[in-house]
N, C-alpha and C positions, 0 to 999 in steps of 0.2 A: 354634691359632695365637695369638699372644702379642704384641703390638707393644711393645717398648721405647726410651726414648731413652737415646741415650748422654750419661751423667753423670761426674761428674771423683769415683773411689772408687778402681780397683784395677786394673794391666794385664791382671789374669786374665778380667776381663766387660768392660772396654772394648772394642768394637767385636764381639764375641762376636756380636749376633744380624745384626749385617750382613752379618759375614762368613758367616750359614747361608741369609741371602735367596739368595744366588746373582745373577746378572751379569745377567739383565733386570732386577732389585730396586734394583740400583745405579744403575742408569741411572736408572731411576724416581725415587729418590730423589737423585741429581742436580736434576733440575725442578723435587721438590717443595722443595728448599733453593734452586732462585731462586727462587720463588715467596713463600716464607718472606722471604727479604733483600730482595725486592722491595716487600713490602709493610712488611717493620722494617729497614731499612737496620745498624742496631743490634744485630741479632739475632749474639751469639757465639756460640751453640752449632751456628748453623744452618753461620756460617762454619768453625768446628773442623770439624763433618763433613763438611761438604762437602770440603773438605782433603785430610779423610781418602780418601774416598774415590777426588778424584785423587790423591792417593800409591797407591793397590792399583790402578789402572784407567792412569793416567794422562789429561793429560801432565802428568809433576810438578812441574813447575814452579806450572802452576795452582795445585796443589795448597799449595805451595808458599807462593805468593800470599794465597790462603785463609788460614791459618796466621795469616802475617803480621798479617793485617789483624786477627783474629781478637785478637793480643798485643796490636795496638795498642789497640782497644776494650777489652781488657780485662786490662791488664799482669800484672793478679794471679790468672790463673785458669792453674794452674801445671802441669794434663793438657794444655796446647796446647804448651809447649815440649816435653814427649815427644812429644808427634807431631810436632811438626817434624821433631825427630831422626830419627825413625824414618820420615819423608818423607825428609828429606834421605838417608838411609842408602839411598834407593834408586837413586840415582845415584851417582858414582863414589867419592863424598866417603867412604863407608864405608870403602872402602880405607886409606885415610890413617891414620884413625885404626888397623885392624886393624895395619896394619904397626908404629905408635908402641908399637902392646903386644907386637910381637911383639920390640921389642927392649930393652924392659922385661924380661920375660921370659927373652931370654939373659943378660940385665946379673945379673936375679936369680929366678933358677931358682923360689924358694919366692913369686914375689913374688903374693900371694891376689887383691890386686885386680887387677891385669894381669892376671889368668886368668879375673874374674869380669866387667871390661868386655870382655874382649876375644868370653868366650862371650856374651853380649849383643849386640855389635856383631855377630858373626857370626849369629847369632839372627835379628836385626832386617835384613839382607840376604840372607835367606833360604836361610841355611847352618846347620839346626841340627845336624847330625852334627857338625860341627866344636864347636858350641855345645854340643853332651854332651859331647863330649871334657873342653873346659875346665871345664867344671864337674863332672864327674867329677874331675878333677884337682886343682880345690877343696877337696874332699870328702875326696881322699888324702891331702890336707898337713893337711886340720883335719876328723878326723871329727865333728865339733862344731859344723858351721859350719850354720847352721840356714837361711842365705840359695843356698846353697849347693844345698841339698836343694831350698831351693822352686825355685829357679831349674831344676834340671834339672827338676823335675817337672810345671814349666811346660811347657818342651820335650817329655818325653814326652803330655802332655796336647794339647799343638799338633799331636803328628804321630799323633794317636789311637788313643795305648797306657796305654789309662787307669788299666789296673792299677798299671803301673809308677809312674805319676803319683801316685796313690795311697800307692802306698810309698814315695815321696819326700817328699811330704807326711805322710805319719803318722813318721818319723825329721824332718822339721823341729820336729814338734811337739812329739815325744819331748825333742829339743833345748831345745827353749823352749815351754813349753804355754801360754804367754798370746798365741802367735803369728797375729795375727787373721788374717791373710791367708793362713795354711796352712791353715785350718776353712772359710774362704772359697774356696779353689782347690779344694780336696777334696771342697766343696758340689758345686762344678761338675762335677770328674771323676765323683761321682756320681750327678749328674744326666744326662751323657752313658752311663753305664753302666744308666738305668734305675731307679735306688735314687731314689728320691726321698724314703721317708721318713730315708736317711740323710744327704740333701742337707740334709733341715728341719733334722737334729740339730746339723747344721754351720754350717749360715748360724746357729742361735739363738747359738751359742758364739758366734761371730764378733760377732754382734750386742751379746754380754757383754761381750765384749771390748770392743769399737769401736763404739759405738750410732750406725756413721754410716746416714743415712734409706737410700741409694741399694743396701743389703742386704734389706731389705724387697721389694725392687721379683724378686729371684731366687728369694725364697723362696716369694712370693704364687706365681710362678709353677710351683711345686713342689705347691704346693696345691693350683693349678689341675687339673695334670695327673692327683691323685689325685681329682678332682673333690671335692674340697671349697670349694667356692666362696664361700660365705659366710668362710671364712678369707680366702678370695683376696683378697676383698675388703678385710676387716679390713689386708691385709699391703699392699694398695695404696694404702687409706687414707692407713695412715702415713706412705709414701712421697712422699705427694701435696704436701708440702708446698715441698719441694724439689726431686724426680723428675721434677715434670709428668706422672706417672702416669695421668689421667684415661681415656686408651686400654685402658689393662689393666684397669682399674674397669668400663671401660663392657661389655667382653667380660665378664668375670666376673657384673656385674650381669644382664645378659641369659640368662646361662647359669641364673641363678638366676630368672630371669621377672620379674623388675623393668624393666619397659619404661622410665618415667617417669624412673628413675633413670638408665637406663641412654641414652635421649636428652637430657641434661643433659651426662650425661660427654662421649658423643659432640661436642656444640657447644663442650664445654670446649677437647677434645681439637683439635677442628678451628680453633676459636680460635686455640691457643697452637700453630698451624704443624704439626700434625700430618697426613700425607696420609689425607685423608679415607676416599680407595678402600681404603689397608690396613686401616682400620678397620672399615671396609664389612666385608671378606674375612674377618676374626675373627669379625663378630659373626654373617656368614653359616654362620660352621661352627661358633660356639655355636647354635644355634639346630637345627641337623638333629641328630635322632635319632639316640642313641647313641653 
């Protein structure tokens, strides 16, 4: 088990590991986000998740709220205005928009972006079939269209057809090979398929590409899972500086029997608002055999 926090890089790993804690996880970490704003009033990332989280759970309005407040402390931190959207879109507001493309769209049949907001909005309300469609439809007016490809193979990777994902991603790539966020998606539909060492090959590229720190933090984790932990290390390191990694450090260090080190991270970890029991629960199943 792996703790991560969510950082402002890419819609493909955003919210990615909350969404596999599952609905006691969420609640849980509700509490541990007042806890967190209670003790930093300040604290923006505690308020974006929390958000998030009433946007999937409700009520969204909180969630809503959260958001908000989240902009105001921090105007220029530019992952809170996606999730607003994609809060907002869970109440009726989405419609609104779907229908303004849907007559974009009669006005002008070929028109690429009415087809690629409108599979997004439909996406983001939890309509991806309609959201293959239009991007599908993308893809037939411009076999070239390299946003196109990620975007559905987003979708097929949301609703856990990784292959397919896979081959959306390798035709964006085809399209544009300097495409950091198609090596990055691809990391992950690999890593959901079990490959991990062809996740490492994809997060490095992505990393050539785009040396942003918060790729380290998927890849250590690819490491992890091959047990090579001394990498793990190394790749959470780097992360640490921007990630607040110190969790995935402390698991990984203990896996490797550095105690000392690894109760350092832990205080880091718990420190900077991390819930202390998930960390607990890592380093408890680093530590059993086998």
């Amino acid at each position: 088990m792996i703790i991560t926090v969510n950082r402002e890089y890419t819609s493909a790993f955003a919210n990615r590991v909350m969404a596999d804690a599952g609905l006691g996880q969420y609640r849980r970490a509700i509490g541990d986000y007042d806890e967190a704003i209670r003790l930093d009033p300040g604290y923006v990332q505690a308020y974006s998740n929390r958000g998030n989280i009433y946007g999937r759970l409700g009520p969204v309005e909180r969630g809503i709220q959260d958001l908000d407040e989240a902009i105001r402390l921090d105007p220029g931190f530019s992952l809170v205005y996606h999730n607003r959207r994609v809060v907002h879109n869970q109440t009726d507001r989405h419609q609104s928009a779907i229908d303004d493309y849907n007559e974009a769209v009669r006005l002008f049949p070929r028109y690429l972006d009415a087809y690629m907001n409108r599979g997004n909005s439909y996406c983001e309300s939890g309509n991806p079939r309609r959201a293959l469609e239009d991007f599908t439809e993308v893809i037939s007016i411009d076999a070239e269209n390299a946003d196109g490809y990620l975007n559905r193979g987003s979708v097929y990777d949301d609703l856990g057809e990784f292959q397919r994902a896979i081959q959306d991603y390798d035709e964006a790539i085809r399209v544009d090979p300097q495409f950091s966020g198609a090596y990055y998606n691809r990391a992950a539909s690999r890593t959901h398929q079990g490959n991990d060492e062809g996740a490492i090959e994809d997060y490095g590229e992505a990393i050539r590409l785009d040396p942003q720190p918060d790729i380290y933090t998927p890849r250590g984790r690819s490491f992890y899972n091959l047990g090579q932990f001394q990498r793990a290390i190394v790749e959470y390191r780097a992360a640490i500086g921007i990630d607040l990694d110190y969790a995935n450090r402390a698991v990984a260090h203990t896996a490797s029997g550095y105690d000392a080190q690894d109760r350092n991270d832990q205080e880091q970890a718990v420190a900077l608002g991390i819930a202390a029991r998930y960390l607990e629960e890592a380093i408890d199943q680093a530590r059993r055999p086998g």
